[in-house]
Backbone of each chain as ProteinMPNN parsed JSONL, in Angstrom:
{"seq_chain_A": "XXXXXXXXXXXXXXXXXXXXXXXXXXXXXXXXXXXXXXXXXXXXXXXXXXXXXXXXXXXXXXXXXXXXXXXXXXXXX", "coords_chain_A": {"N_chain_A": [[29.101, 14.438, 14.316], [25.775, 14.327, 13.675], [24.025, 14.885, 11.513], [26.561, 15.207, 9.392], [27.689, 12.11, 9.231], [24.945, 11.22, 8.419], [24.484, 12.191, 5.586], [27.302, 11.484, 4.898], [26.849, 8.321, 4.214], [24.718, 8.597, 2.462], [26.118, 9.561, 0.361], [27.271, 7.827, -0.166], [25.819, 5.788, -1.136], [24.239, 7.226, -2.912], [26.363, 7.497, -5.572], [26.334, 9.126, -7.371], [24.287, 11.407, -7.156], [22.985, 14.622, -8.39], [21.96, 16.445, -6.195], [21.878, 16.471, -2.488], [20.628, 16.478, 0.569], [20.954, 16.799, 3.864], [19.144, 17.637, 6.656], [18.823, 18.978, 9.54], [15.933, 19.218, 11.549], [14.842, 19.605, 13.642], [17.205, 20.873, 15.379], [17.313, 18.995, 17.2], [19.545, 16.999, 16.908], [17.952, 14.379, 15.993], [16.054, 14.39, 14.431], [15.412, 14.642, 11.148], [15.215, 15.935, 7.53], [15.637, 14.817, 4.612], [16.921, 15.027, 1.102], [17.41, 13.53, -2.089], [18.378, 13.719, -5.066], [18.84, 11.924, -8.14], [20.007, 10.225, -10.965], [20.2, 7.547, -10.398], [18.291, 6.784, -9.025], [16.011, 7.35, -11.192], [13.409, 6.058, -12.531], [12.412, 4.528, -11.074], [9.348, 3.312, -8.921], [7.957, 5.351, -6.023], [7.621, 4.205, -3.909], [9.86, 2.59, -4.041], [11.962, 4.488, -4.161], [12.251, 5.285, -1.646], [12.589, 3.311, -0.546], [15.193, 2.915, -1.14], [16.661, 5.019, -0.004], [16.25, 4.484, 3.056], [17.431, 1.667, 2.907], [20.237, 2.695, 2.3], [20.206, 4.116, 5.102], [19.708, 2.497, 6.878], [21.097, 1.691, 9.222], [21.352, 3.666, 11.429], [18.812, 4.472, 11.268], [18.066, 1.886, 13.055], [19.73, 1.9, 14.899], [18.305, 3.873, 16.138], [19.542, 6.504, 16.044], [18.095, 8.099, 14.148], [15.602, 9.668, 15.059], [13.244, 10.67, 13.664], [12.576, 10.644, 10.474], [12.127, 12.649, 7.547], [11.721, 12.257, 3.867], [12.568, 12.774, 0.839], [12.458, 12.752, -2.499], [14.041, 12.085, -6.084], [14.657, 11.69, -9.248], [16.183, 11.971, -12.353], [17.24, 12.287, -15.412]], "CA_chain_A": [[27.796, 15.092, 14.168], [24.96, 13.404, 13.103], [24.226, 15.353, 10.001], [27.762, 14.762, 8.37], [27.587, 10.784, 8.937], [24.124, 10.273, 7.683], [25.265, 12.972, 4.295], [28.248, 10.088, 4.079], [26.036, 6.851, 4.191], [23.966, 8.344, 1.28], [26.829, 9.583, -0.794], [28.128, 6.298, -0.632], [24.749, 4.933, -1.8], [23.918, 7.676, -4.274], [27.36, 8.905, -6.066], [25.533, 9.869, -8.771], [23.345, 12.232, -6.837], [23.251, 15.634, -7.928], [21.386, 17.064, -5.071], [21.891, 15.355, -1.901], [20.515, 17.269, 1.397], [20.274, 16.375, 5.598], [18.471, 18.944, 7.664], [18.409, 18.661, 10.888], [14.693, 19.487, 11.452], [14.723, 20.454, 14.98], [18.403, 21.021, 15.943], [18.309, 18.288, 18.216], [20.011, 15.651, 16.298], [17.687, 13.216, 15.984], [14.794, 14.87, 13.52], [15.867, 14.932, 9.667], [14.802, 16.031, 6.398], [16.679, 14.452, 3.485], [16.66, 15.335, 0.168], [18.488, 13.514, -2.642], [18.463, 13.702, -6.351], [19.889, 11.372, -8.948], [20.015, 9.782, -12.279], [20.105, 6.43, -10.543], [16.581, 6.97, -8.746], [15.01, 7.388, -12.047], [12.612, 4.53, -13.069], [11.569, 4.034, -9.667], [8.225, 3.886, -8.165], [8.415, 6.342, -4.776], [8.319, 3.146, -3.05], [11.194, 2.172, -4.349], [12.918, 5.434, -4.784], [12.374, 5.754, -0.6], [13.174, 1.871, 0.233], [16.738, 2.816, -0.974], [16.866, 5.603, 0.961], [15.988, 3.953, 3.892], [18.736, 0.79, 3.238], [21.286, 3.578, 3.115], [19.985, 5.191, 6.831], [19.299, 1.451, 7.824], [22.115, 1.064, 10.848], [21.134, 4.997, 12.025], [17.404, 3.941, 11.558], [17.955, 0.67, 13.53], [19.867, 2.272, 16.911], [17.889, 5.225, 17.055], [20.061, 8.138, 15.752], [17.387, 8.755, 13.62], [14.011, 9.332, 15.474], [11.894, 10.828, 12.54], [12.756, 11.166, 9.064], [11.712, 13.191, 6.243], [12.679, 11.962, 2.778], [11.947, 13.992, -0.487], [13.487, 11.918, -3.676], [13.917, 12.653, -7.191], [15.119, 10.454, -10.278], [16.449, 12.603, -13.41], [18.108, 11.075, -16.411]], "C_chain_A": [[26.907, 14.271, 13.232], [24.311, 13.435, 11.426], [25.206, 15.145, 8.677], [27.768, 12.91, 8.303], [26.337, 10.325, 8.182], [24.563, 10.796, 6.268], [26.376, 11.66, 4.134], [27.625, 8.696, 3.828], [25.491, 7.669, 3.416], [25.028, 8.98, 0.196], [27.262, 8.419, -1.161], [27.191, 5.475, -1.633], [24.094, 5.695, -2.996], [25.234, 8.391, -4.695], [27.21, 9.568, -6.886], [24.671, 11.153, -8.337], [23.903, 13.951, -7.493], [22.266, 16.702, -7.128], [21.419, 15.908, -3.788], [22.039, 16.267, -0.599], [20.421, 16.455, 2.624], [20.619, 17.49, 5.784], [18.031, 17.991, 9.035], [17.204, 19.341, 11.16], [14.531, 20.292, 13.019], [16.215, 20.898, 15.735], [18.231, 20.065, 17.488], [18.761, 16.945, 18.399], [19.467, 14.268, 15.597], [16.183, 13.319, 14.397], [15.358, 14.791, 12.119], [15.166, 14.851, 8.913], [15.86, 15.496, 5.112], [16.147, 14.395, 2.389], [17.77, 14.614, -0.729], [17.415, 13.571, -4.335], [19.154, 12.859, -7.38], [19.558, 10.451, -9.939], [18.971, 8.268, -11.679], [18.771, 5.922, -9.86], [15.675, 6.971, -9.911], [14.639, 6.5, -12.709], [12.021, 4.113, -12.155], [10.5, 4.372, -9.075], [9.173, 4.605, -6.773], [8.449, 5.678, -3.737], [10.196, 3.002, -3.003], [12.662, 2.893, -4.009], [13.736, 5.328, -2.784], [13.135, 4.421, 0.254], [15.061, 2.498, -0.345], [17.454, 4.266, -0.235], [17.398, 5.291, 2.637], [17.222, 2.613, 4.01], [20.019, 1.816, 3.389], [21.36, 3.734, 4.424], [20.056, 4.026, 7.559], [19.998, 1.32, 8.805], [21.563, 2.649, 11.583], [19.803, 4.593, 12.22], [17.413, 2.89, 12.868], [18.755, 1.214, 14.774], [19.699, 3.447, 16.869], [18.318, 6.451, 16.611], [19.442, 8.678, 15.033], [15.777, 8.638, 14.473], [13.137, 9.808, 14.327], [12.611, 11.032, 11.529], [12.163, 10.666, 7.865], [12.225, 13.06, 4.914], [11.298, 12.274, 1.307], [13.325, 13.115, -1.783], [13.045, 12.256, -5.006], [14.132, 12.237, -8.504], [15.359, 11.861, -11.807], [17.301, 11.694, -14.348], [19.125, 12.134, -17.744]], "O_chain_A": [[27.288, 13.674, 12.225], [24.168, 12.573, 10.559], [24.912, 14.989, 7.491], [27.864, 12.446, 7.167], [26.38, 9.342, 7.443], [25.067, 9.904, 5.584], [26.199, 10.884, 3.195], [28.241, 8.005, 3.015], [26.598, 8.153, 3.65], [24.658, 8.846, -0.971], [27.58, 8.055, -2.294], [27.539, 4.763, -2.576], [23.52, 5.103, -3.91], [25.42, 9.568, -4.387], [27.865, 10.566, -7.19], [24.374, 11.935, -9.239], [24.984, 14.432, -7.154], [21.933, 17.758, -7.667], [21.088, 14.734, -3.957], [23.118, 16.824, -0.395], [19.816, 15.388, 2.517], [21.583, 18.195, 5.485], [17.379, 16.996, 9.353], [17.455, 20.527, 10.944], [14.126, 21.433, 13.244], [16.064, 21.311, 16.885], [18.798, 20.306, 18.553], [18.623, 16.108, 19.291], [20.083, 13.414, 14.958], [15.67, 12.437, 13.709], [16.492, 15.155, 12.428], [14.301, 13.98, 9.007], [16.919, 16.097, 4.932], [15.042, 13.862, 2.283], [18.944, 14.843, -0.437], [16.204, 13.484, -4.541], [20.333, 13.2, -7.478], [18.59, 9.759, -9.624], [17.85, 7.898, -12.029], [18.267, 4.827, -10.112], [14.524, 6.595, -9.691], [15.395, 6.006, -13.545], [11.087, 3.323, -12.293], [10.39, 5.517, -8.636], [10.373, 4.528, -6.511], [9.019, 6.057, -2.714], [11.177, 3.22, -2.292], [13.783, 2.454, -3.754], [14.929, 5.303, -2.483], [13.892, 4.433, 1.225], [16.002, 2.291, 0.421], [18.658, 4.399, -0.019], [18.414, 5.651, 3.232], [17.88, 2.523, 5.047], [20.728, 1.8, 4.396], [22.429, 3.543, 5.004], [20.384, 4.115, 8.742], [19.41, 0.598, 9.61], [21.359, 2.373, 12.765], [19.512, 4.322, 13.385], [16.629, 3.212, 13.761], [18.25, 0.838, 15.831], [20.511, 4.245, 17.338], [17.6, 7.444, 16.736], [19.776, 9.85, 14.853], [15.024, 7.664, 14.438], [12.156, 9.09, 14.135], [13.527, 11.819, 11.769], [11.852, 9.6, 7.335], [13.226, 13.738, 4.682], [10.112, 12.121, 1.016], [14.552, 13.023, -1.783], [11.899, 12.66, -5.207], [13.219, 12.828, -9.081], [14.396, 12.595, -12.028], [17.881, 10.646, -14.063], [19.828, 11.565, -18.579]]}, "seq_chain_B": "XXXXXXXXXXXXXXXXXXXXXXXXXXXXXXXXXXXXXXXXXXXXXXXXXXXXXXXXXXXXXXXXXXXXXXXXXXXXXXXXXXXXXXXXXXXXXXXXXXXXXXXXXXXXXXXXXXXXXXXXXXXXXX", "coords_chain_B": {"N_chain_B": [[6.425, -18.314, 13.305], [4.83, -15.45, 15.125], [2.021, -14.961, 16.771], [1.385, -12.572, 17.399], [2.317, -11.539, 14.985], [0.887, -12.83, 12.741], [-1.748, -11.65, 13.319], [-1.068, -8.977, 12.369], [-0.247, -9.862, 9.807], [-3.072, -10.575, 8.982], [-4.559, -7.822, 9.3], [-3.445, -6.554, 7.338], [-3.749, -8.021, 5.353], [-6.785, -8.052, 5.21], [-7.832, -5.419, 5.56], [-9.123, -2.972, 3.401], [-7.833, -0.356, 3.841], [-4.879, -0.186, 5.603], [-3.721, 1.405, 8.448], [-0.731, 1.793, 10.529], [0.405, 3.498, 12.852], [1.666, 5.426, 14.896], [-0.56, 6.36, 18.007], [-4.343, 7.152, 17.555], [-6.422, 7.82, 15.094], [-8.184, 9.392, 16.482], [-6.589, 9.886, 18.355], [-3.939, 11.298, 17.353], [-0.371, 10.838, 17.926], [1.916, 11.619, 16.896], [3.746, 13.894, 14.597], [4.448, 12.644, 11.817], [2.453, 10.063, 11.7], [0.31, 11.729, 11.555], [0.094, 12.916, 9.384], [-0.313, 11.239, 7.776], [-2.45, 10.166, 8.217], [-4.223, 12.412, 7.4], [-3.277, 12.501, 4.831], [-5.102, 10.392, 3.493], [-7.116, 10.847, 4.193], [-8.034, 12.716, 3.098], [-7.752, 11.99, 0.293], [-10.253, 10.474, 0.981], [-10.219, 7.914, 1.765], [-10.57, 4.541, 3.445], [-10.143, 4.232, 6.905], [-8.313, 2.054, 8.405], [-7.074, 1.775, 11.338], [-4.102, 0.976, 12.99], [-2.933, 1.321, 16.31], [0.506, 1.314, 17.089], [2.061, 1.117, 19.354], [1.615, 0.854, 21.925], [2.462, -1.407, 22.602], [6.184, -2.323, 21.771], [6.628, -4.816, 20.26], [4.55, -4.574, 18.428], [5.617, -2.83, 16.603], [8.124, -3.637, 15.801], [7.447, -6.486, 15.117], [5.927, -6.0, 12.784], [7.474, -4.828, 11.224], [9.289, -6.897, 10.08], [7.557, -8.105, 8.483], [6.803, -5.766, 6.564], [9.155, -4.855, 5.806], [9.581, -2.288, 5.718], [11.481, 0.764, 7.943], [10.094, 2.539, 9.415], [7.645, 4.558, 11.079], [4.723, 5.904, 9.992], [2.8, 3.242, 8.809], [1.257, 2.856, 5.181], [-1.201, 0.579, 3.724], [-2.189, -0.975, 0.974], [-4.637, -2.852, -0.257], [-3.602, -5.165, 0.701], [-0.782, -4.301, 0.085], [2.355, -2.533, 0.05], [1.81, 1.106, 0.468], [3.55, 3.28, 1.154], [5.445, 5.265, 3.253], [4.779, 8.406, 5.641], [5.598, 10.398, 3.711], [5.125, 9.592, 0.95], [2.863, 9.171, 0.952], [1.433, 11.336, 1.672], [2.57, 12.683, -0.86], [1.719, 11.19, -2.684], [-1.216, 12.155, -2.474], [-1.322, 14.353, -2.831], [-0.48, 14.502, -5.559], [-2.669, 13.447, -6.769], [-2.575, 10.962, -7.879], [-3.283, 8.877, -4.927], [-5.96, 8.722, -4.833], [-6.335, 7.8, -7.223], [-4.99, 5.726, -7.362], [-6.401, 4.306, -5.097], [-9.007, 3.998, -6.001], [-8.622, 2.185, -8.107], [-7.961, 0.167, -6.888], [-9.718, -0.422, -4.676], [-12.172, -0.221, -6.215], [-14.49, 2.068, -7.742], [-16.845, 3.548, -6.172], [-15.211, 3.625, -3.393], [-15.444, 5.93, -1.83], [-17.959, 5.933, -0.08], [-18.156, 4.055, 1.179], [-16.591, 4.72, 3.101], [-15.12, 4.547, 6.164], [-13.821, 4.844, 9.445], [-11.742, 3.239, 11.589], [-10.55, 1.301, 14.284], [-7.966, -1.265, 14.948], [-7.169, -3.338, 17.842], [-4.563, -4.982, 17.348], [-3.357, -6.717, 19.943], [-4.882, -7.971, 21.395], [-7.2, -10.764, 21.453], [-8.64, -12.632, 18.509], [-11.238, -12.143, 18.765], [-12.416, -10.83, 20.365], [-12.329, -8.542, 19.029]], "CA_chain_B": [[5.803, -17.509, 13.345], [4.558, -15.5, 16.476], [0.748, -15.022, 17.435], [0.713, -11.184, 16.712], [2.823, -11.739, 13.445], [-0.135, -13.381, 12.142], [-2.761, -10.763, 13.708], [-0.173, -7.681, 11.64], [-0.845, -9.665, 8.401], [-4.132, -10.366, 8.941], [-5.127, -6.728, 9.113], [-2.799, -5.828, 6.072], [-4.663, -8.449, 3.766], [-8.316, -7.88, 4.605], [-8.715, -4.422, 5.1], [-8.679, -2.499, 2.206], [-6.616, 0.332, 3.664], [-4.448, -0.364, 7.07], [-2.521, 2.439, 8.564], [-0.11, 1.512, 11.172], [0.628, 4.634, 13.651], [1.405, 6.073, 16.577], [-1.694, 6.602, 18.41], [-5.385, 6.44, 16.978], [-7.243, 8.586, 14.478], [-8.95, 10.049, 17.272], [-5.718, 10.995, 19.475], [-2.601, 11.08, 17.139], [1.075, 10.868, 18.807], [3.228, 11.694, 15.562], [3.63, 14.723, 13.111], [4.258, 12.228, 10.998], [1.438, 9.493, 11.21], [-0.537, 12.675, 11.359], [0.655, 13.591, 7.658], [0.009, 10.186, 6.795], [-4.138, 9.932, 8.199], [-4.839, 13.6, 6.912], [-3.451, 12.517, 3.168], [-5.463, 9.157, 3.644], [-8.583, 11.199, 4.594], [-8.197, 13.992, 1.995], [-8.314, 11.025, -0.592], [-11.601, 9.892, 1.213], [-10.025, 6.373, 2.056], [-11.582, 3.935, 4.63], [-8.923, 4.04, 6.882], [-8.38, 1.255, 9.439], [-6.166, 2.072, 11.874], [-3.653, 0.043, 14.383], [-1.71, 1.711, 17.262], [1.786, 0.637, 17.177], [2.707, 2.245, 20.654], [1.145, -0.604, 23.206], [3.753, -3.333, 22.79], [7.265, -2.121, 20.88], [6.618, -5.721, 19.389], [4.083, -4.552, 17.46], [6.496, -2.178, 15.234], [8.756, -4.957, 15.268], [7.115, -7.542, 14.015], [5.501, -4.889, 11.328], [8.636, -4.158, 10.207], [9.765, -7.896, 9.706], [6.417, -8.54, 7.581], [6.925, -4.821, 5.587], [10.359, -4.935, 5.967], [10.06, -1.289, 5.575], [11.939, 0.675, 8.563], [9.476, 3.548, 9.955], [6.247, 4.725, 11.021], [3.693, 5.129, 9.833], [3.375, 2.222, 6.882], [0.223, 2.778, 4.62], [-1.284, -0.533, 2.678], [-3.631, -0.716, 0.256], [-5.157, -4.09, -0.321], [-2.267, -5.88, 1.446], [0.396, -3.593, -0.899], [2.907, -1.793, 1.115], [2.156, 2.084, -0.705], [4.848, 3.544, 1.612], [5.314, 6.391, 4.891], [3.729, 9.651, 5.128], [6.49, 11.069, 2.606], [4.535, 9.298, -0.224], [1.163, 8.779, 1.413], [1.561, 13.067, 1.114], [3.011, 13.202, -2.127], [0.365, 10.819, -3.762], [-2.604, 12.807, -2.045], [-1.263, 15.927, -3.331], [-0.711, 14.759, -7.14], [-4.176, 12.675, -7.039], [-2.563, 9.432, -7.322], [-3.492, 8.326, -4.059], [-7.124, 8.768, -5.138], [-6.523, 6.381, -8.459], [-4.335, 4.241, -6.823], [-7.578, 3.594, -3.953], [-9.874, 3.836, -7.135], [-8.456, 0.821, -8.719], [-7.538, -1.452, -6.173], [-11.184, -0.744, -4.24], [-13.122, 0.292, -6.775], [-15.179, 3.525, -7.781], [-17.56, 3.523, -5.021], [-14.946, 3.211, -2.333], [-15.049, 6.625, -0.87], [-18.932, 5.959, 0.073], [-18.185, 3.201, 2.911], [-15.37, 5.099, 4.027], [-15.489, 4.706, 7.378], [-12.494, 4.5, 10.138], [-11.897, 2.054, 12.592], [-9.222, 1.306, 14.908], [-8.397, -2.701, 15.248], [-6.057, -3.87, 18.379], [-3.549, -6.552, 16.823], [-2.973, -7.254, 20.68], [-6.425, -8.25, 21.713], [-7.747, -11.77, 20.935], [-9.245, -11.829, 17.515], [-12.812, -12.722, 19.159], [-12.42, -9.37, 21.571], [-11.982, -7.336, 17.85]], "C_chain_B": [[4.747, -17.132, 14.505], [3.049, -14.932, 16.259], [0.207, -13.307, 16.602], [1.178, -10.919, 15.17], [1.32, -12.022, 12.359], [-1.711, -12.223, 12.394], [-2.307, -9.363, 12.498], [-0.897, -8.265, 9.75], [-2.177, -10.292, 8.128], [-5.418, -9.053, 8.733], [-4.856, -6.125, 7.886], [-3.428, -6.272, 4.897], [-6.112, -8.011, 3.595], [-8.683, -7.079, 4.944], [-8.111, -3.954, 4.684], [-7.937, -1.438, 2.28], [-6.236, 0.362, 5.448], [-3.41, 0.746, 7.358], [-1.922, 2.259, 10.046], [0.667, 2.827, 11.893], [0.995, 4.736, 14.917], [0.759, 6.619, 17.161], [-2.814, 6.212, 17.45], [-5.709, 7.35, 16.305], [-7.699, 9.617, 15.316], [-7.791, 11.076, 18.264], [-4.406, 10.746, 18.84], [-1.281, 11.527, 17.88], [2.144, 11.767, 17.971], [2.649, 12.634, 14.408], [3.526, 13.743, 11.72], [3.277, 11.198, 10.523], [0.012, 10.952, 11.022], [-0.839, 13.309, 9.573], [-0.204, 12.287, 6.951], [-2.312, 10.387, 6.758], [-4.655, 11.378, 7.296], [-5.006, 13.342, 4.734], [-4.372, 11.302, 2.798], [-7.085, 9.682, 3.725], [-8.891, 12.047, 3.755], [-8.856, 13.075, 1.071], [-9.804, 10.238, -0.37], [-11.218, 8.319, 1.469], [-10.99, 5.948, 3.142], [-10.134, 3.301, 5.107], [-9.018, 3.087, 8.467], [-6.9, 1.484, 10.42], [-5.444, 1.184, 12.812], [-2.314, 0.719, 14.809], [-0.828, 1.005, 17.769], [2.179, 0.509, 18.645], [2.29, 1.358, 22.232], [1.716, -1.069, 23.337], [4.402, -2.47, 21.479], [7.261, -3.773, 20.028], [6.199, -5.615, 18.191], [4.604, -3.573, 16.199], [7.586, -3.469, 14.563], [8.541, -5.733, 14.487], [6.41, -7.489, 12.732], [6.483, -4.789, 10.32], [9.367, -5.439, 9.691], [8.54, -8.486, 8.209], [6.344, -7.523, 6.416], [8.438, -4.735, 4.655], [10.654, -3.312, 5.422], [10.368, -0.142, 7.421], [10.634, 1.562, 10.224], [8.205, 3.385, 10.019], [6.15, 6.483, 11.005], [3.693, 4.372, 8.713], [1.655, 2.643, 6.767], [-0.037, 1.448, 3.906], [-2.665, -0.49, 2.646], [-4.083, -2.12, -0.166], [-4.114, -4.815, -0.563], [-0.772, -5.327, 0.373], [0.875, -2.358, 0.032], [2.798, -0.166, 0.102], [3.187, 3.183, -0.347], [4.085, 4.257, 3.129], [4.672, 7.767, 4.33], [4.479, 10.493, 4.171], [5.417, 10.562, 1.542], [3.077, 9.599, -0.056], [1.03, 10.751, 0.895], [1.491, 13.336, -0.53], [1.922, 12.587, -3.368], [-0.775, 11.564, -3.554], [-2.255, 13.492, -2.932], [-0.919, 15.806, -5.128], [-1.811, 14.219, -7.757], [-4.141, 11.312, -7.269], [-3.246, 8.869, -6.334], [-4.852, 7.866, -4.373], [-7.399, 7.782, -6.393], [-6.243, 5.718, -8.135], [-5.824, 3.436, -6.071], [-8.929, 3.257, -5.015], [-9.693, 2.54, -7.564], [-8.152, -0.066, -8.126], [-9.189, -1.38, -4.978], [-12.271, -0.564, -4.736], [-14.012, 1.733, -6.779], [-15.807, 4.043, -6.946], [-16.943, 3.457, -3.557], [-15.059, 4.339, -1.352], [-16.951, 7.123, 0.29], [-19.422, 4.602, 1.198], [-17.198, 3.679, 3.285], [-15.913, 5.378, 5.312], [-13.763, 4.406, 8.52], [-12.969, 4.001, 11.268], [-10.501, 1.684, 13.491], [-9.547, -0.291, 15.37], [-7.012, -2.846, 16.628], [-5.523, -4.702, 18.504], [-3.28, -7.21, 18.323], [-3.612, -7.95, 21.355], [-6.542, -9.601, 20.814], [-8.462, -11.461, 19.784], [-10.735, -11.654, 17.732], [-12.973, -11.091, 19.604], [-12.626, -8.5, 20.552], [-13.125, -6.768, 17.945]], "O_chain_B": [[3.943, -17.965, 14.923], [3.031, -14.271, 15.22], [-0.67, -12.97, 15.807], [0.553, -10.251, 14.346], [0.969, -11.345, 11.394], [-2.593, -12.169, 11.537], [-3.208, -8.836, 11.846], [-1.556, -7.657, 8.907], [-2.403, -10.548, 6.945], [-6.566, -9.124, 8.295], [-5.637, -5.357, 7.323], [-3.681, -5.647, 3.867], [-6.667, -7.702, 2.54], [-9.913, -7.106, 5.001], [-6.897, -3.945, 4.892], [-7.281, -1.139, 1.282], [-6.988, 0.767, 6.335], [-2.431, 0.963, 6.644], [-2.723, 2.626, 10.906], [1.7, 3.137, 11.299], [0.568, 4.091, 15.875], [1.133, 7.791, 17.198], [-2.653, 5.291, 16.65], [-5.232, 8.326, 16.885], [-7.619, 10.77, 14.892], [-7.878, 12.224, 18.699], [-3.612, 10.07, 19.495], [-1.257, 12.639, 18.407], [3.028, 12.471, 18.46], [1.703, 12.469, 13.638], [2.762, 13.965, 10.779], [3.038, 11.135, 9.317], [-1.021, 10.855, 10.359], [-1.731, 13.9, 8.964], [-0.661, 12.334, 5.809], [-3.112, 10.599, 5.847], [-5.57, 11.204, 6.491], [-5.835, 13.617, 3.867], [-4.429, 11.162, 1.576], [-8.054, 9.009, 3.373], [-10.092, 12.236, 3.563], [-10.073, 13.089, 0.882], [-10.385, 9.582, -1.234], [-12.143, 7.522, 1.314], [-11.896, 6.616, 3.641], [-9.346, 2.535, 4.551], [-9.691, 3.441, 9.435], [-5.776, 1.286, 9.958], [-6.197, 0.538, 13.541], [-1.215, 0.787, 14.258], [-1.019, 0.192, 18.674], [2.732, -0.556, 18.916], [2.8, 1.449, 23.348], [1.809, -1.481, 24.494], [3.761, -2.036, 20.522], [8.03, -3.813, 19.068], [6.713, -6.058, 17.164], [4.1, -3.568, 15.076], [7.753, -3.967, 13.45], [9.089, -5.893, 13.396], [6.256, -8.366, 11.882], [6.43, -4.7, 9.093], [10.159, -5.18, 8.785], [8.86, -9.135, 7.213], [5.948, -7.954, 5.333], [8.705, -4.617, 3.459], [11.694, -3.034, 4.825], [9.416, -0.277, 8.19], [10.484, 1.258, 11.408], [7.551, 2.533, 9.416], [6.715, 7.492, 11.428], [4.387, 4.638, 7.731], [0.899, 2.752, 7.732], [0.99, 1.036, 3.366], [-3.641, -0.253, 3.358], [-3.04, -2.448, -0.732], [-3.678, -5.121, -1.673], [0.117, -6.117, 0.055], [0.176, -1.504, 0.577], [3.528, -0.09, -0.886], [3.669, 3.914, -1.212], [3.044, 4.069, 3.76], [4.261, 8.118, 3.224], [3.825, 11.462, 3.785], [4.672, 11.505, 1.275], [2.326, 10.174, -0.844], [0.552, 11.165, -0.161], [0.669, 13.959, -1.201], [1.486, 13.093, -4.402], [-1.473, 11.675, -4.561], [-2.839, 13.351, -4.007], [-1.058, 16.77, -5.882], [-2.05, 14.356, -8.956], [-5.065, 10.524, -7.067], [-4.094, 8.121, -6.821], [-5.057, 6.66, -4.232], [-8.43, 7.126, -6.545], [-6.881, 4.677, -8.291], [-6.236, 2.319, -6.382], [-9.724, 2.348, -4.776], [-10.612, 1.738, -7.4], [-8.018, -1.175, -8.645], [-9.62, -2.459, -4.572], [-13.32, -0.654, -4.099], [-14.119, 2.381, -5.739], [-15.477, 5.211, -6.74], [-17.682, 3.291, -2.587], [-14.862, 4.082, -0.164], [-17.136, 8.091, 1.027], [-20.483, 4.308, 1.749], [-16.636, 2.916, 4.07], [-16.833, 6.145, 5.595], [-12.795, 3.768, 8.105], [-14.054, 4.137, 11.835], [-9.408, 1.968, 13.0], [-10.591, -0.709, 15.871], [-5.898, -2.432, 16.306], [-5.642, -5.416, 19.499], [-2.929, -8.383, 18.195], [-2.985, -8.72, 22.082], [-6.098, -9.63, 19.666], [-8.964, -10.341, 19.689], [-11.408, -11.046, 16.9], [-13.732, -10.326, 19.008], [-13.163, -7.465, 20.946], [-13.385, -5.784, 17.253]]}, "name": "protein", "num_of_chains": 2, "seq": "XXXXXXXXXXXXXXXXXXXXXXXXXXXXXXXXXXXXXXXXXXXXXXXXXXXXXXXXXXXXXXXXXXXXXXXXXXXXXXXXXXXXXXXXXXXXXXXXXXXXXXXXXXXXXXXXXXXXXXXXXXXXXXXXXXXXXXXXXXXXXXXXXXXXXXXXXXXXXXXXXXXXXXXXXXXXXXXXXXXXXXXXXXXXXXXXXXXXXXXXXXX"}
C-alpha cells in the first residue's frame, strides 16, 4: 500500500521526526498530504525544509506513484 | 544543452516572477498550480506564466534546471521560492509580499500584469 511505503522512505529520512503523517487525499492512491515534524528541519528555509522532503519521495515522485503531493513541514528544537 | 533548456532559463532570469503550471492563468488544469496563481495574485505579483502540459519535455527539462521534482515551481527573479505548499504558506504569513517587495521593489504591485510566454514557440513568435 502506497501510504505505508512512502511513511517508510520518510522515517528513514526523518528519525528524528516527531510528527510524521501520509494521507491519502483522495483514496485513490496516488493523491497525498504529508506532514512531518522534526528537530532536524529546524534552521531551514521552507525551501529547504520541502527539498528534503521531496529527496526522500524522489523514486515514488519519479515513476508516478505519487501524482500530487501536499507537504506541510515543521522544524522544532 | 537543448534549445528549450535555454528558452526554461531564459524565462526564469528575466521575468521577475515565472510560474510554471499546468494550464494558463486563464484556464487552470491543477488544484495545485491553482493554489500556487491565487497566492501569487493575492500578493499582487506580476505573474508570467508557462504551460508545462504541451510537450512532457517541458517539465523535464524544468526540473533538470530547478532540480526541484513537481508542479507548479514559483521563481522570483531567477530564485527557485518553491511549489504551491510554500507559494500558500508565504501569501498567508505576508512573506510572499516582502519577499516580491525586495527583490522587485516597492512599486512592483503597480505593473502587475500577467502574461503567458510559450517556451515552445520560436523566441521571435513570443
Amino acid at each position: 500500500m502506497a501510504v505505508e511505503h512512502l511513511e517508510s522512505l520518510l522515517r528513514d529520512a526523518f528519525p528524528d521526526a516527531e510528527e510524521l503523517r501520509v494521507e491519502d487525499r483522495t483514496g485513490g492512491g496516488d493523491h497525498f498530504q504529508v506532514t512531518v515534524t522534526a528537530p532536524s528541519l529546524s534552521g531551514l528555509s521552507l525551501l529547504d525544509q520541502h527539498r528534503r522532503v521531496n529527496d526522500a519521495l524522489a523514486e515514488p515522485l519519479r515513476d508516478g506513484t505519487i501524482h500530487e503531493l501536499r507537504i506541510k513541514t515543521r522544524g522544532t528544537t | 544543452m537543448s534549445e528549450l533548456q535555454d528558452r526554461i532559463k531564459d524565462v526564469i532570469e528575466n521575468e521577475p516572477v515565472a510560474l510554471f503550471m499546468k494550464g494558463t492563468p486563464q484556464f487552470v488544469m491543477c488544484g495545485n498550480s491553482d493554489r500556487a496563481l491565487r497566492a501569487l495574485r493575492e500578493a499582487g505579483a506580476p505573474v508570467t506564466a508557462v504551460n508545462i502540459l504541451p510537450d512532457p519535455a517541458i517539465r523535464q527539462e524544468l526540473q533538470e534546471v530547478s532540480g526541484w521534482p513537481t508542479i507548479p515551481q514559483v521563481f522570483v527573479r531567477g530564485e527557485l521560492v518553491g511549489g504551491a505548499d510554500i507559494a500558500q504558506e508565504l501569501a498567508e504569513s505576508g512573506e510572499l509580499e516582502e519577499l516580491l517587495r525586495e527583490r522587485l521593489g516597492d512599486g512592483y504591485r503597480e505593473a502587475a500584469e500577467e502574461k503567458v510566454v510559450d517556451v515552445l514557440a520560436e523566441p521571435a513568435q513570443r
